[in-house]
Backbone as CSV, one residue per row, in Angstrom:
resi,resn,N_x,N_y,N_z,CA_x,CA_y,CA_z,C_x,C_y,C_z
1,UNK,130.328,-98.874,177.447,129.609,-100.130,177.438,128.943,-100.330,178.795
2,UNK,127.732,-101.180,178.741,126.842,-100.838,180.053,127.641,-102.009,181.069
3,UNK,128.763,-102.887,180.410,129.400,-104.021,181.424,130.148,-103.121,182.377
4,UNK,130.875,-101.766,181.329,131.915,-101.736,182.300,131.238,-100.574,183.309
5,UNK,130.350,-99.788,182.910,129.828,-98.915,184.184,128.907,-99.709,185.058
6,UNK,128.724,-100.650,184.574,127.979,-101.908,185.837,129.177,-101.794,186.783
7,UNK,130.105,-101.997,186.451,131.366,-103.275,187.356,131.638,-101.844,188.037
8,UNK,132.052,-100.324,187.700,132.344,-99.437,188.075,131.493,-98.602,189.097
9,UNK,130.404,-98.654,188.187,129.012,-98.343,190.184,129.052,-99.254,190.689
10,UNK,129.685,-100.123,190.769,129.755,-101.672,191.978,130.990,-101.408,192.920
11,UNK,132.427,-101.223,191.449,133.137,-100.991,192.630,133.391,-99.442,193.762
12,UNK,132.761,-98.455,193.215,133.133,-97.222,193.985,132.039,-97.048,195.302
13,UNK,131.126,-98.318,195.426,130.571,-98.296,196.684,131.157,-98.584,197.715
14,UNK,132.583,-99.050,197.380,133.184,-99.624,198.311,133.475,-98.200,199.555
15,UNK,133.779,-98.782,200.558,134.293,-97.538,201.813,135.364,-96.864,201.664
16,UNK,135.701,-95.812,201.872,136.554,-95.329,202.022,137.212,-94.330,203.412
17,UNK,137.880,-94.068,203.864,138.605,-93.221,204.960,137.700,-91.418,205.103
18,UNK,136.776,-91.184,205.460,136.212,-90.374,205.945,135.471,-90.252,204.368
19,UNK,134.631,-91.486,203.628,134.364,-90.943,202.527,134.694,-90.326,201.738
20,UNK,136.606,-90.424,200.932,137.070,-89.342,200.224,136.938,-89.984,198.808
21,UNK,136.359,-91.353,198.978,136.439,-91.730,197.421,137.870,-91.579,196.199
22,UNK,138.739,-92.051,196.925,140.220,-91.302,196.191,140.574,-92.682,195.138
23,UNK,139.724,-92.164,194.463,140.172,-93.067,193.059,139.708,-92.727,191.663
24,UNK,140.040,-93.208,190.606,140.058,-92.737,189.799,140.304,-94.444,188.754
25,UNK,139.464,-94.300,187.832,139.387,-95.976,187.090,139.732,-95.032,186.013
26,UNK,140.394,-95.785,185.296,140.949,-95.380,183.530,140.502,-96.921,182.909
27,UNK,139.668,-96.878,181.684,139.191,-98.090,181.397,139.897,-97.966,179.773
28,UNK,140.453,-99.076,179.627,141.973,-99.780,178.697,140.598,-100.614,177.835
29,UNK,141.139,-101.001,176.705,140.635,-102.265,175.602,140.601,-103.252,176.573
30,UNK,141.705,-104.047,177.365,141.363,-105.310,178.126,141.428,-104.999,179.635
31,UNK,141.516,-103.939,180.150,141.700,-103.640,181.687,140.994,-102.248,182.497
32,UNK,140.560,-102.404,183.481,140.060,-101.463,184.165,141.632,-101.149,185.174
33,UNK,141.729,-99.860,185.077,143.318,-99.611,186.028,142.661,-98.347,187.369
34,UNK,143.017,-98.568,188.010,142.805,-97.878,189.276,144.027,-96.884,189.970
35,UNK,143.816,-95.391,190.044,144.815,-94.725,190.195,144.511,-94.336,191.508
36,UNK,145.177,-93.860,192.424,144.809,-92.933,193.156,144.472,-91.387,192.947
37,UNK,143.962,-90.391,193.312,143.218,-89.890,193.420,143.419,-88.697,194.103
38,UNK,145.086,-87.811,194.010,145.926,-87.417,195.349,145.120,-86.158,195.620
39,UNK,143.859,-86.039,194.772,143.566,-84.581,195.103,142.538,-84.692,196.200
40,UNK,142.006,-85.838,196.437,141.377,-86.324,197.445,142.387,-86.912,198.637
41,UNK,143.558,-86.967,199.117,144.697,-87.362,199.985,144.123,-86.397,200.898
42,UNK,144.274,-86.607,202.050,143.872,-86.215,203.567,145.221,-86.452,203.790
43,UNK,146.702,-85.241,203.715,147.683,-85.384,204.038,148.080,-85.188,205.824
44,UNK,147.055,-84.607,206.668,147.016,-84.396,208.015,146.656,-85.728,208.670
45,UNK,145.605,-86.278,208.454,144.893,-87.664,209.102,145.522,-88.667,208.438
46,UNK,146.494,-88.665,207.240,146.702,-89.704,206.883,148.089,-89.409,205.681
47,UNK,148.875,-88.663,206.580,150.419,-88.444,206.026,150.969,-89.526,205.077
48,UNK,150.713,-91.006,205.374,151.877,-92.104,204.664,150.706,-92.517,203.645
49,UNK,149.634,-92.124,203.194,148.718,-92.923,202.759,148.215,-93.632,203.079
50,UNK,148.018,-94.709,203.872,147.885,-95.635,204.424,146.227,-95.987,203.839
51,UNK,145.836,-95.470,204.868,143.966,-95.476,204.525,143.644,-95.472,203.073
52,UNK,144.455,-94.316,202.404,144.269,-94.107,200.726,144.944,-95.178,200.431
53,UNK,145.363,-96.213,201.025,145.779,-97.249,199.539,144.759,-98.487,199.795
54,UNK,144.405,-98.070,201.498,143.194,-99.344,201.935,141.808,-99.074,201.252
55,UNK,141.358,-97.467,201.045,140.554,-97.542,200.355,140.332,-97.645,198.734
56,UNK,141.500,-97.423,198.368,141.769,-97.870,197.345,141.817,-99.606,196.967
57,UNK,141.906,-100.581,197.990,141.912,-101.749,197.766,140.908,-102.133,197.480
58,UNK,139.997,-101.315,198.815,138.394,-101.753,198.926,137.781,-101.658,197.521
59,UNK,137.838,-100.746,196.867,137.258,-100.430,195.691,137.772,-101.643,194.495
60,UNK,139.005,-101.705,194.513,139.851,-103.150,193.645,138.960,-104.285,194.094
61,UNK,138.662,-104.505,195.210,137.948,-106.254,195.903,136.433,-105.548,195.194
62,UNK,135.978,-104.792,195.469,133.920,-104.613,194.755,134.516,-105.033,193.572
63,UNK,135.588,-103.956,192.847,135.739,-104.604,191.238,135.588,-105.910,190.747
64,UNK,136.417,-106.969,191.316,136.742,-108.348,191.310,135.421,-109.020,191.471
65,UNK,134.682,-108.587,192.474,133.487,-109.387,192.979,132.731,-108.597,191.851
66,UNK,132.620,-107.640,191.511,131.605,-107.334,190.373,131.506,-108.048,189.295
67,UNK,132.711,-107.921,188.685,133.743,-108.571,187.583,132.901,-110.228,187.697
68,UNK,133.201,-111.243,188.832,132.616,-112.198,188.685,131.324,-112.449,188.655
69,UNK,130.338,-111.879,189.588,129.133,-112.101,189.409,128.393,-111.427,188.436
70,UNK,129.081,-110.508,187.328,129.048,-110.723,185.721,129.599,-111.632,184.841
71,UNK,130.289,-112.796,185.639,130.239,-113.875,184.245,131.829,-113.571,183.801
72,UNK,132.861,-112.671,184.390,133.717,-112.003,183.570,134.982,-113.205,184.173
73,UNK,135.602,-113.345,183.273,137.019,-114.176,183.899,137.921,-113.352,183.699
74,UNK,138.186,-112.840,185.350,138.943,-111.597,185.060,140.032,-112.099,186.155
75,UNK,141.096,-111.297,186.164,142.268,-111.425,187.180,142.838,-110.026,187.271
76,UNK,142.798,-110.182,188.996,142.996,-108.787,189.860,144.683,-108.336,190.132
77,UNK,145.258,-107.699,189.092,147.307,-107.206,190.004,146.924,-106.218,190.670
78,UNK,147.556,-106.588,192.059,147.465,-105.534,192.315,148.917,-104.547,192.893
79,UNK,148.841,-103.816,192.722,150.280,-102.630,192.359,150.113,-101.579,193.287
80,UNK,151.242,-101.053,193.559,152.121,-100.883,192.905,153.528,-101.227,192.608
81,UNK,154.407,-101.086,191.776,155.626,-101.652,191.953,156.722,-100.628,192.093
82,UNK,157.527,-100.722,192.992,158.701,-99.802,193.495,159.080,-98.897,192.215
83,UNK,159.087,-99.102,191.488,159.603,-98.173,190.234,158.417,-97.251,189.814
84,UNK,157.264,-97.442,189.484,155.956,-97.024,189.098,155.217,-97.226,190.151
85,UNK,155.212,-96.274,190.700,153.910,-96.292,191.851,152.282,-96.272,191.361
86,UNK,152.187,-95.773,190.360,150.653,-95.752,189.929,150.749,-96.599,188.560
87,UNK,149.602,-97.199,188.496,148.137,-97.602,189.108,148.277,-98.222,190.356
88,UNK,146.771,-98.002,191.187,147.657,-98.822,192.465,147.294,-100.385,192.442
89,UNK,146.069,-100.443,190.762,145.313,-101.987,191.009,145.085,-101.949,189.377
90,UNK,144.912,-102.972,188.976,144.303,-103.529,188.018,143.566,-104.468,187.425
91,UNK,142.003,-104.348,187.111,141.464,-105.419,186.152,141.669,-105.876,185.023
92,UNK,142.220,-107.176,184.818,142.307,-107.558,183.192,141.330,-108.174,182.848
93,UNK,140.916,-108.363,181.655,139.625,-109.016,181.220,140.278,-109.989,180.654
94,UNK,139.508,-111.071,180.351,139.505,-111.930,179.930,138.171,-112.934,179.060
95,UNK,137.895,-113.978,178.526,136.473,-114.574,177.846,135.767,-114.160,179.058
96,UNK,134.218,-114.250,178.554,133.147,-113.941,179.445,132.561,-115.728,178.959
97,UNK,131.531,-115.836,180.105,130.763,-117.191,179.379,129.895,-116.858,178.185
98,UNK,129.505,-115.395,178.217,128.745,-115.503,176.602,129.693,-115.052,175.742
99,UNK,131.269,-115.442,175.524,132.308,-114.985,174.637,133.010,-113.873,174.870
100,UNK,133.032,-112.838,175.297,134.174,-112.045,175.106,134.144,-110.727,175.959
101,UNK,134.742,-110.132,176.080,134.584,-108.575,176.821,135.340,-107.966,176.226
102,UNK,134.830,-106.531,175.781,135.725,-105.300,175.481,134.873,-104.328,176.346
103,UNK,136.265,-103.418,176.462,135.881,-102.568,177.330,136.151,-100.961,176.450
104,UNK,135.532,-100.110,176.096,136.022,-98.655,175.928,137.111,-98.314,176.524
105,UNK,137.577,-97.215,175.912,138.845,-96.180,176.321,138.160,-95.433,177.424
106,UNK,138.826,-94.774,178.376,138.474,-93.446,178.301,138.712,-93.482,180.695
107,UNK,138.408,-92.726,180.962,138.466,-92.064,182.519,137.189,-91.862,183.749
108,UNK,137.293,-92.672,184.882,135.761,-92.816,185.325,136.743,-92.230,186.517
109,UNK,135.923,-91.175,187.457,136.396,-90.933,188.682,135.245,-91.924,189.373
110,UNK,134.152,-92.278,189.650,132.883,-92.861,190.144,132.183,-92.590,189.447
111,UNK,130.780,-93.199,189.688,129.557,-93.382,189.426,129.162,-92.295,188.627
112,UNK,130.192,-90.763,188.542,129.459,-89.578,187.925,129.211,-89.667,186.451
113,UNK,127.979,-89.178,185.948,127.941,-89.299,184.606,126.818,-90.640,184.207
114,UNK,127.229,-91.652,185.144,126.710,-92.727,184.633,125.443,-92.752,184.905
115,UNK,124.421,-93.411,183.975,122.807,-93.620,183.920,122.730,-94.942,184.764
C-alpha cells in the first residue's frame, strides 16, 4: 500500500552511526515492527550496541512523525523487553481521519524496491 511505503521512505532517512542503516521494518495487518539489523552491527566501534539501538530509535521517531503528518492515529512502543529483545520498536495503527488503515504483510529493509 502506497501509505505504508510513504511512512517507510520517511522513516529510513533517519541517521544512523557511520550510515549502517541497521534496520529492518516487518509490516503486520495493524503495525509496522522494527528489528534490528545485526548484519549491519559494527561490533568493533560499537561492541554494546549502543549507537545501533540510537539509530534504530532515530528511524522509530521519522516513523511516528511520518505516521502523523499522514493523518494516521498511531502509537509508538517502544522495546525491547528483557525477555524478547527484538523488535526494538513498534507502530500500531489505528483510525485515520479518512477512516481506517491497513497495512500489508510482508518485510522492508529501506527504501529498496520502493517506487
Amino acid at each position: 500500500m502506497k501509505s505504508t511505503e510513504s511512512l517507510i521512505q520517511k522513516a529510513v532517512r533517519a541517521p544512523s552511526s557511520h550510515n549502517t542503516q541497521p534496520w529492518i521494518f516487518h509490516v503486520a495487518e495493524s503495525a509496522i515492527n522494527l528489528y534490528a539489523d545485526r548484519t549491519r552491527a559494527l561490533p568493533v566501534n560499537d561492541p554494546d550496541d549502543r549507537e545501533l539501538t540510537i539509530s534504530c530509535g532515530c528511524a522509530l521517531m521519522n516513523l511516528r512523525v511520518a505516521a502523523a503528518a499522514e493523518g494516521l492515529d498511531a502509537r509508538l512502543e517502544a522495546l525491547p523487553d528483557p525477555v524478547e529483545p527484538e523488535p526494538r520498536g513498534m507502530l500500531l495503527s489505528g483510525p485515520t481521519r479518512a477512516g481506517g488503515a491497513s497495512w500489508p504483510s510482508g518485510c522492508i529493509r529501506g527504501a529498496e524496491g520502493m517506487d
